[in-house]
Backbone as JSON, one array per atom type, in Angstrom:
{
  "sequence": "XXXXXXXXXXXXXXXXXXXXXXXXXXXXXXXXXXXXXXXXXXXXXXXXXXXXXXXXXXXXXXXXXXXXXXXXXXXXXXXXXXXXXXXXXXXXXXXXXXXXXXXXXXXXXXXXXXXXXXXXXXXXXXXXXXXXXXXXXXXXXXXXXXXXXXXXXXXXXXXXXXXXXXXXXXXXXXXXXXXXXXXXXXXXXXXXXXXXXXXXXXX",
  "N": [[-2.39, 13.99, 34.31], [0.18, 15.14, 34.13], [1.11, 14.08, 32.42], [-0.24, 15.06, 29.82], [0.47, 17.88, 30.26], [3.54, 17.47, 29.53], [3.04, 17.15, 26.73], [1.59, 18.99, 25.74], [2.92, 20.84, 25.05], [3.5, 19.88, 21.89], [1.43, 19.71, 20.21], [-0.52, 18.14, 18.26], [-0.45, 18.01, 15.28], [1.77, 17.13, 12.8], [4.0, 14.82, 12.57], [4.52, 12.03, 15.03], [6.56, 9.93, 17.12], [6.46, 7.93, 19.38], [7.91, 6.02, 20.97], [7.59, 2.63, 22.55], [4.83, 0.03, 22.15], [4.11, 0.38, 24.65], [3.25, 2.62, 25.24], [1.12, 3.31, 24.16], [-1.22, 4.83, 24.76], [-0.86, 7.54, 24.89], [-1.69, 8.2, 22.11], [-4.56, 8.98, 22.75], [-4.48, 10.64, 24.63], [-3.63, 12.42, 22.55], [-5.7, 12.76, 20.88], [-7.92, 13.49, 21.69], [-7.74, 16.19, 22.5], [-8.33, 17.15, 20.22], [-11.33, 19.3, 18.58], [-13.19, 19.14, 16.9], [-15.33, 17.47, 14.82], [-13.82, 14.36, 13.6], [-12.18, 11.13, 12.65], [-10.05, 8.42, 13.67], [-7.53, 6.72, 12.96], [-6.24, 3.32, 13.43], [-3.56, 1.17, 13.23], [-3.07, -1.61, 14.07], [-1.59, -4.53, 15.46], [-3.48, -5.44, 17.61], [-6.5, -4.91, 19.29], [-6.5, -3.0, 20.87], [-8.71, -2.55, 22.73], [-9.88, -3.56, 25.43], [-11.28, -4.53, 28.13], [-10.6, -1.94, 30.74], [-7.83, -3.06, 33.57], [-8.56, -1.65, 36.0], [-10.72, 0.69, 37.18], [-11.81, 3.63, 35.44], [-8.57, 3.22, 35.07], [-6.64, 4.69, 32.49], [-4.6, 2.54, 29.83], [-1.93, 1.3, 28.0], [-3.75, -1.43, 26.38], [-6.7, -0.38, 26.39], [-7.07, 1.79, 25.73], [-8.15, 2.83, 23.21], [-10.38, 1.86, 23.34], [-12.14, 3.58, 25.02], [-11.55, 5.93, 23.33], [-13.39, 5.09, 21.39], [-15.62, 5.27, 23.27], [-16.34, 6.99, 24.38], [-15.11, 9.73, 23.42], [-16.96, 12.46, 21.54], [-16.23, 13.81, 19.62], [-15.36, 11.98, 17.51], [-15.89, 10.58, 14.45], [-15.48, 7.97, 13.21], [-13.6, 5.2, 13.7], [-11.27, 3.12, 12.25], [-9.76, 0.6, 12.22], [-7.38, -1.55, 12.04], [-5.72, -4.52, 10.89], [-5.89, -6.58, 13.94], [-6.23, -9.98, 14.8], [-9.41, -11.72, 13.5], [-10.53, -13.41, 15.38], [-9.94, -11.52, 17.87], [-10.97, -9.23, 16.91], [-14.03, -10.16, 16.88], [-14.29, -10.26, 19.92], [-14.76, -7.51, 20.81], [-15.89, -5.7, 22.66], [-18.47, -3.08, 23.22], [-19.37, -0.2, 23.09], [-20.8, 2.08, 20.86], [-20.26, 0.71, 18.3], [-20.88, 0.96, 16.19], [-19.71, 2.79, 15.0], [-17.15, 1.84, 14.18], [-15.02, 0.74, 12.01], [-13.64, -2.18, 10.67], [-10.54, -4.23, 9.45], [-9.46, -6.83, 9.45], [-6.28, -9.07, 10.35], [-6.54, -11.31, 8.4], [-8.42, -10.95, 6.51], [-6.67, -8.79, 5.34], [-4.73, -10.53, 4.59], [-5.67, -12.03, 2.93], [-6.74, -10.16, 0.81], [-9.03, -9.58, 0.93], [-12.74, -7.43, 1.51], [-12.26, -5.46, 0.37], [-14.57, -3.8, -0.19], [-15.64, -2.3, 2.33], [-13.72, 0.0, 1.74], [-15.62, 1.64, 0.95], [-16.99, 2.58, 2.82], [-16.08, 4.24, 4.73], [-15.87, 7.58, 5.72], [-14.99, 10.42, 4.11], [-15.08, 12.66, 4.35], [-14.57, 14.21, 6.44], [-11.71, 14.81, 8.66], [-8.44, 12.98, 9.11], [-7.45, 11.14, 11.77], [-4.15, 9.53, 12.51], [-2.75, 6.83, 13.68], [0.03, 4.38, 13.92], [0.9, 1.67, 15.33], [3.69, -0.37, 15.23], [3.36, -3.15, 15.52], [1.87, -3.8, 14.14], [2.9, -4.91, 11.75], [4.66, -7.7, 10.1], [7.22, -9.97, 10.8], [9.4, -10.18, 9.91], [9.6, -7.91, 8.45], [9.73, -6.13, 10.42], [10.83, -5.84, 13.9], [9.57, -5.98, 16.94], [8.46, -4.97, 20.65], [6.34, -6.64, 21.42], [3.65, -9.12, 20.55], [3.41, -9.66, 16.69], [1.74, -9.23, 13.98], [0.71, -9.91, 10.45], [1.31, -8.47, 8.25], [2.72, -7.34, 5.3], [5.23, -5.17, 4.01], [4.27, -3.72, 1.62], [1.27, -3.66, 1.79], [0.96, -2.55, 3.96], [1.19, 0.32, 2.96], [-0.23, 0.38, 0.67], [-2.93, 1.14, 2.05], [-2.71, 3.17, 3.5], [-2.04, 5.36, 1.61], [-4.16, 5.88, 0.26], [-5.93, 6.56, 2.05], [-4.26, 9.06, 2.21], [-5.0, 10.15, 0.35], [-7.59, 10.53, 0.05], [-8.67, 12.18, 2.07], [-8.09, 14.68, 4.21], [-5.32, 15.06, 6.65], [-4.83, 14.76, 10.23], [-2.88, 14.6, 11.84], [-0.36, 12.43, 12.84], [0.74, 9.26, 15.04], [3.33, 7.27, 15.64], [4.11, 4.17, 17.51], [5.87, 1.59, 18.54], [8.61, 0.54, 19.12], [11.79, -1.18, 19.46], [12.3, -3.05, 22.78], [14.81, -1.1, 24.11], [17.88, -1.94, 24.93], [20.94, -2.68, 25.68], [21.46, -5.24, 24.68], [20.42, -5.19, 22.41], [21.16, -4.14, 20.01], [21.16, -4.19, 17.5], [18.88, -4.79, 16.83], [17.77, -2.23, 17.09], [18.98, -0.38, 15.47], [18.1, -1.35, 13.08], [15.34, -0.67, 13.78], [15.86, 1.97, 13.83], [16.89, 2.62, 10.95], [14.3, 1.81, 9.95], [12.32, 3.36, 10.47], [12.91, 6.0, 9.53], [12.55, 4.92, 6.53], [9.9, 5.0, 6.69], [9.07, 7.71, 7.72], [9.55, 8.8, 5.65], [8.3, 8.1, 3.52], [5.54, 8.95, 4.11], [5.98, 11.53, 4.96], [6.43, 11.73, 1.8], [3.93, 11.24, 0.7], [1.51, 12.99, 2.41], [2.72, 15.51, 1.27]],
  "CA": [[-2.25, 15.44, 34.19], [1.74, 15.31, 34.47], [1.65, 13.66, 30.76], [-0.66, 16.19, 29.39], [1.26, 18.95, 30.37], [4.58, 17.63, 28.81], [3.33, 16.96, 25.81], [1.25, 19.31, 24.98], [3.71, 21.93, 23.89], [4.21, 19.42, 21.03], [0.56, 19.63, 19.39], [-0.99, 16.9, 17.42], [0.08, 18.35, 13.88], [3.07, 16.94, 12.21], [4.44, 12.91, 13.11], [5.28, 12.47, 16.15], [7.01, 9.25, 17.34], [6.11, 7.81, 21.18], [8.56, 4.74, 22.31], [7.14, 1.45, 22.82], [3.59, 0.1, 22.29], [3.09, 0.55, 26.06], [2.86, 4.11, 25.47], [0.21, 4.01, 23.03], [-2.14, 5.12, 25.36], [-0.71, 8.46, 24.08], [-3.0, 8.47, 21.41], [-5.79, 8.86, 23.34], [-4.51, 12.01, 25.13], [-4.03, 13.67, 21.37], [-7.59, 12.88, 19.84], [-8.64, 14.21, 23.27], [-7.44, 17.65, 21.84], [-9.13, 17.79, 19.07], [-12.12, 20.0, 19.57], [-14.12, 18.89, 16.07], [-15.23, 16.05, 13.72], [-12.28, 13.75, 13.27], [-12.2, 9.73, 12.67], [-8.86, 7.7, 13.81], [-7.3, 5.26, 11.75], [-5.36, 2.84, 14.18], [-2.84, 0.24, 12.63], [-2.36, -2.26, 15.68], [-1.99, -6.32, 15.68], [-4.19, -5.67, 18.66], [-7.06, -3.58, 19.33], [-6.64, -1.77, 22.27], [-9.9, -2.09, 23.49], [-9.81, -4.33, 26.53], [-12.09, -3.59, 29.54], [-10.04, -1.85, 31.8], [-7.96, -3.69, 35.06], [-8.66, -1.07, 37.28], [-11.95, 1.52, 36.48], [-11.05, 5.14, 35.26], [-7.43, 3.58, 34.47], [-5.92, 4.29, 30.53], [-3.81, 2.09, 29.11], [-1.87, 0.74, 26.41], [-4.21, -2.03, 26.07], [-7.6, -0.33, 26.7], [-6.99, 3.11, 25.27], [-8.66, 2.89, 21.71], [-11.77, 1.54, 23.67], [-11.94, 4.75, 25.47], [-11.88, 6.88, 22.37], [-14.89, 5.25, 20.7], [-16.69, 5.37, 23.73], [-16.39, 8.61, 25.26], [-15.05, 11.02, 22.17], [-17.84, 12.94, 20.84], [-16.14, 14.01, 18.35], [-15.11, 10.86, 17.02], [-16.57, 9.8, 13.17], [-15.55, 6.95, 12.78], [-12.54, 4.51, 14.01], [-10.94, 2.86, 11.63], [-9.43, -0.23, 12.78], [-6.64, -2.25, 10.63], [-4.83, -5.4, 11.52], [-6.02, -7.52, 14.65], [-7.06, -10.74, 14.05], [-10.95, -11.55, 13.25], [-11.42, -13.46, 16.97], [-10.0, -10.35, 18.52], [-12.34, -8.32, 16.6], [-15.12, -10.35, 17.18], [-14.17, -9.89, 21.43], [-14.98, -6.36, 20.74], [-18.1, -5.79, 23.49], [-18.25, -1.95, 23.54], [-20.44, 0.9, 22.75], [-20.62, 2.79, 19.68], [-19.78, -0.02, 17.61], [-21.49, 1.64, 14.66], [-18.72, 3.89, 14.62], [-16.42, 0.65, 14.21], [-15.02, -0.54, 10.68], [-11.94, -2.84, 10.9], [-9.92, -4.83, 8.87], [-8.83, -8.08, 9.99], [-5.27, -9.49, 9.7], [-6.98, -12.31, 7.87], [-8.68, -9.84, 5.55], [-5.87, -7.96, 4.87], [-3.9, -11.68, 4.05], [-6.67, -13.0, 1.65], [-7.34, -9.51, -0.32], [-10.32, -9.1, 0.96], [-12.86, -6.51, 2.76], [-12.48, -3.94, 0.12], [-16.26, -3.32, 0.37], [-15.57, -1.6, 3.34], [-13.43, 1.44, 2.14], [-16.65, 2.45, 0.77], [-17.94, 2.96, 4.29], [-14.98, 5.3, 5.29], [-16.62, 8.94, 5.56], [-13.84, 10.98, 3.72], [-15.44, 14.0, 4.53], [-13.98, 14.58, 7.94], [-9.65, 14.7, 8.83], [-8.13, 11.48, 9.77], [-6.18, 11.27, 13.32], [-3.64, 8.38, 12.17], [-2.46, 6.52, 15.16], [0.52, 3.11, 13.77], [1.59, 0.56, 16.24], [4.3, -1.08, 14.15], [3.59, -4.56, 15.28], [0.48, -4.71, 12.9], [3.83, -5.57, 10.81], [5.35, -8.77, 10.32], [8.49, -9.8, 12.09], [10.17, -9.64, 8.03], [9.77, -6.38, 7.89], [10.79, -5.02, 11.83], [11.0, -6.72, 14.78], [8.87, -4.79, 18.13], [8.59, -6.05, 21.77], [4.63, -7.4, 21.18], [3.88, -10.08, 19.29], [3.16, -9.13, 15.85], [0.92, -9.46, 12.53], [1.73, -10.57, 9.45], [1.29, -7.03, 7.3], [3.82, -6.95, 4.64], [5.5, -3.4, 3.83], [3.27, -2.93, 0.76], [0.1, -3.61, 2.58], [1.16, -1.18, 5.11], [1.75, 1.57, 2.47], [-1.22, 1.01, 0.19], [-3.99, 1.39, 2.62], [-2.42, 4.61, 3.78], [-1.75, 5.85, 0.58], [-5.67, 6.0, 0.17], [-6.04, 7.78, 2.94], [-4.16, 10.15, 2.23], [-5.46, 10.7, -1.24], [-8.87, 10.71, 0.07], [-9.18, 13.18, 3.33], [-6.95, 15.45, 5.03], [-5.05, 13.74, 7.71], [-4.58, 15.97, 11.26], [-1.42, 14.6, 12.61], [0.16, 11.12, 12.82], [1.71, 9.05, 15.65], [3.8, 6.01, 15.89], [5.19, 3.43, 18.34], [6.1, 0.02, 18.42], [9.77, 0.68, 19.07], [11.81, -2.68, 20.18], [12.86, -2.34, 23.67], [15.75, -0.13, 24.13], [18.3, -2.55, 25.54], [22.14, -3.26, 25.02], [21.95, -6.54, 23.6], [19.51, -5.29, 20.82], [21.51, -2.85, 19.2], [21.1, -4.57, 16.16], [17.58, -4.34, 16.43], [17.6, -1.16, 17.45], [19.62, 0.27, 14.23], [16.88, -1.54, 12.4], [14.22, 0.07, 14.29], [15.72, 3.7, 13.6], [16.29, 2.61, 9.61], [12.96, 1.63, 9.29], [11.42, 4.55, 10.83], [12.96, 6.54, 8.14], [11.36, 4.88, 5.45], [8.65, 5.42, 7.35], [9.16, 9.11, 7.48], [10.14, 9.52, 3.98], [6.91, 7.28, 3.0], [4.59, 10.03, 5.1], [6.26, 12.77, 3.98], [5.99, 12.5, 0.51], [2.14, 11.07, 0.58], [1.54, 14.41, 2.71], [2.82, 16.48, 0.1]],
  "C": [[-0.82, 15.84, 33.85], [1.68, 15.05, 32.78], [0.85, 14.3, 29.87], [0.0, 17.38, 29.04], [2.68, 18.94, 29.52], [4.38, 17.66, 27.47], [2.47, 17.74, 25.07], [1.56, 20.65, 24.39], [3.91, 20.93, 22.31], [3.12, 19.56, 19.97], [0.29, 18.13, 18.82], [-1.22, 16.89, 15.99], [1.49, 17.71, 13.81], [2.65, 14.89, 12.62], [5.13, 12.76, 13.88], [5.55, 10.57, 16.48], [7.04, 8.66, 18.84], [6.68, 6.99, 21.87], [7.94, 3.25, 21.55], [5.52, 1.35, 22.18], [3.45, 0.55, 23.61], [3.05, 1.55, 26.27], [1.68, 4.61, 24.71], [-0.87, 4.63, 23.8], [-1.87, 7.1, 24.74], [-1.86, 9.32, 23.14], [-4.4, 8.82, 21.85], [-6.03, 10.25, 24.38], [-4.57, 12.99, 23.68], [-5.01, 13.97, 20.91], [-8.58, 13.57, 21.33], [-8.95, 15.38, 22.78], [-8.23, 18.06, 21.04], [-10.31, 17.84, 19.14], [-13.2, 19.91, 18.29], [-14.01, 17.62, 15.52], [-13.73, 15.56, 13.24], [-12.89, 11.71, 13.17], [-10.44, 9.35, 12.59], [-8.94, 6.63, 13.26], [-6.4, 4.73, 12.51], [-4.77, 1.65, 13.13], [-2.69, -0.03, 14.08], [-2.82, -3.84, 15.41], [-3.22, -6.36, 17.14], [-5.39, -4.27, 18.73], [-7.49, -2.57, 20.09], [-7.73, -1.52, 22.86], [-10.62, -3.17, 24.31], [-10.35, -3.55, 27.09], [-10.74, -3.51, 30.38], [-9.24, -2.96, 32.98], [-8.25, -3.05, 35.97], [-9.68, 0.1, 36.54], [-11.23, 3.17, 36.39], [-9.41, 4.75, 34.76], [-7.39, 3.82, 32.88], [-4.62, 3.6, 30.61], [-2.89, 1.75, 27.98], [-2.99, -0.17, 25.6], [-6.11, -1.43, 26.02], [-7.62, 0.84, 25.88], [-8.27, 3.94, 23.96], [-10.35, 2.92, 21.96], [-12.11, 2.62, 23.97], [-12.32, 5.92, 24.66], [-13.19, 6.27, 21.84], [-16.27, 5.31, 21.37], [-17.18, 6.27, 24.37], [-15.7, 9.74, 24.32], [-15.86, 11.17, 21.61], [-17.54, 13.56, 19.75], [-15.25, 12.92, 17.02], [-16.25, 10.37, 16.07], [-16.77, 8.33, 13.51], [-13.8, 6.52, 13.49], [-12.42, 2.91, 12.85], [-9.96, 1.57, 11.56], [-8.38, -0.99, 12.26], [-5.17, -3.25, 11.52], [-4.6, -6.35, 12.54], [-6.45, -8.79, 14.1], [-9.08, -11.1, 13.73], [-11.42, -12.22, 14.8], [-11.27, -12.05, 17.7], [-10.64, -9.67, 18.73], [-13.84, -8.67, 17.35], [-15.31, -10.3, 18.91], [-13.97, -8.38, 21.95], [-16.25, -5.98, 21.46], [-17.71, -3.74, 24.16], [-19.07, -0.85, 22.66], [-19.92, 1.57, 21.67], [-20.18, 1.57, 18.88], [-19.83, 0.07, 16.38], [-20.47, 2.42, 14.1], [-17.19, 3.02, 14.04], [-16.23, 0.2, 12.74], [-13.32, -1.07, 10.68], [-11.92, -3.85, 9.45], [-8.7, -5.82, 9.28], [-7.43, -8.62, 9.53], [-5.33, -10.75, 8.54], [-7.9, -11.8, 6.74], [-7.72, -9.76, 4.51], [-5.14, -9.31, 3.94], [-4.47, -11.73, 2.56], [-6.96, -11.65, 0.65], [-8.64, -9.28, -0.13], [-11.19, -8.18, 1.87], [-12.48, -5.07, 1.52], [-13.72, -3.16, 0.08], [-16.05, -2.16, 1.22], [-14.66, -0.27, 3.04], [-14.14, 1.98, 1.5], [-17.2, 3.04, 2.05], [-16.75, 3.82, 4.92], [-15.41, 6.6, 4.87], [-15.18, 9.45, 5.47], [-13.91, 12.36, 3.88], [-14.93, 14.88, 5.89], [-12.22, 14.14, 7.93], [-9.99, 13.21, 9.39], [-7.28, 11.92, 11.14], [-5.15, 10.08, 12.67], [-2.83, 7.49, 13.37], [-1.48, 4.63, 14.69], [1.13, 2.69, 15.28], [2.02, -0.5, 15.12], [4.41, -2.93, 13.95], [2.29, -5.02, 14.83], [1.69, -5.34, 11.86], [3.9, -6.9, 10.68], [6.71, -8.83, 10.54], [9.62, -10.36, 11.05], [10.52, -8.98, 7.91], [10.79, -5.71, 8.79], [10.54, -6.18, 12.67], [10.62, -5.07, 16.3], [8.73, -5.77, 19.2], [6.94, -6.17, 22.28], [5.2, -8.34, 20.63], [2.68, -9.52, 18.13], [2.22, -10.13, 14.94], [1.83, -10.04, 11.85], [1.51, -9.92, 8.31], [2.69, -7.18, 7.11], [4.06, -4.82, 4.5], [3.89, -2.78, 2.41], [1.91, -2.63, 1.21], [-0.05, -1.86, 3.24], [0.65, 0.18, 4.2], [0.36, 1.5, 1.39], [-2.78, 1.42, 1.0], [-3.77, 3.1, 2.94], [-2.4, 5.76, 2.57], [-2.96, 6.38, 0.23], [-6.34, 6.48, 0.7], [-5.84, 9.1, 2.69], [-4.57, 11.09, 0.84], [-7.01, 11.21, -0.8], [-9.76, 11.67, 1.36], [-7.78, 13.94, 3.6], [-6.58, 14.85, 5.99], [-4.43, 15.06, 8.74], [-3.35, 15.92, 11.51], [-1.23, 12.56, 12.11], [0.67, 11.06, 13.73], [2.37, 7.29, 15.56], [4.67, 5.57, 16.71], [5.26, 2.24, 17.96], [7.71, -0.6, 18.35], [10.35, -0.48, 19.8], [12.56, -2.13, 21.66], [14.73, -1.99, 23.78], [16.85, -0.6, 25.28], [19.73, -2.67, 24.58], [22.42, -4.42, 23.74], [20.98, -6.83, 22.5], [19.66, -4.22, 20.01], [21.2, -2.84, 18.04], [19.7, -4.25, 15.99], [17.29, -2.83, 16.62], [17.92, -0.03, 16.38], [18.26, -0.12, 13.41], [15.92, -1.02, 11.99], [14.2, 1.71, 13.64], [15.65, 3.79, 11.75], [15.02, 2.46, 9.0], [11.87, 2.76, 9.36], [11.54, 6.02, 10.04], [12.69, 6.47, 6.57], [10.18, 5.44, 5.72], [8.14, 6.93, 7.27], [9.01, 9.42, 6.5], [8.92, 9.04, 3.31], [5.96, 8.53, 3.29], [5.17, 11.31, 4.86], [5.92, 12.88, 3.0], [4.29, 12.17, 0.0], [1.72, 12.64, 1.32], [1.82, 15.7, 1.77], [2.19, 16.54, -1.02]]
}
């Protein structure tokens, strides 16, 4: 209730930026909000949809599950970047609502079939966790994919050509420690491509 309240002077329009992965749970309070037809597009080396350790908790790790199984106004979830066992350790309701794209996919070029099955007719929620990346590109405190930058940028790109997109959020920030300043400069340069990428697709 406490993390509700702070954040929801901020809305779930614009790109909003959240920390760490272990905040992604985040996501899961914004698509909450939204009070019609919507489908989330998650970028995550992982897919957040672990049973629970404790019943009724949210998590970072469980979060995603959560949305496809209890948002009614949830299209479709959009999945991009775990690997294919992960996927296949997916035991959770609505699964119909489920189209992913495996880091092993994404490698080989293949799996375009599937952005036929993306209903374009409804907004996107967009929801990155930057360690679908590879550890080339940024460096995050998970362990990461092996999504190059272009990857990253043409899937999205297609998105945004092809629906309206509600909001955007991203974490996957490295932890926020002295002796990773270096990474940490990194972190904030990259997140301005990032910006500047999502800006001008938006426009």
């Amino acid at each position: 209730n406490e993390i509700i309240k702070r954040t929801g002077q901020y809305g779930i329009s614009g790109i909003h930026f959240i920390d760490s992965g272990n905040y992604h749970y985040i996501s899961k309070i914004n698509t909450d909000r939204i009070d019609y037809d919507f489908s989330l597009v998650l970028y995550d080396h992982h897919t957040d949809m672990q049973k629970p350790m404790l019943e009724g908790m949210t998590s970072c790790g469980d979060w995603a599950g959560q949305v496809l199984e209890q948002n009614k106004n949830l299209i479709q979830l959009i999945l991009v970047g775990p690997t294919e066992e992960d996927i296949k350790n997916i035991d959770l309701k609505n699964k119909d609502k489920l189209i992913t794209f495996s880091q092993e996919e994404l490698r080989n070029n293949c799996g375009r079939e599937k952005l036929e099955k993306i209903k374009t007719d409804v907004p996107f929620y967009i929801s990155i966790d930057k360690d679908v990346l590879s550890q080339n590109v940024i460096q995050t405190d998970w362990d990461q994919g092996s999504m190059q930058l272009m990857e990253f940028k043409i899937l999205l790109a297609y998105l945004f050509k092809n629906s309206q997109t509600i909001g955007i959020d991203i974490c996957g920030e490295c932890a926020n420690e002295v002796g990773q300043l270096n990474e940490i400069k990194e972190d904030d340069a990259f997140n301005e491509k990032i910006l500047s990428f999502l800006k001008k697709e938006e426009d």
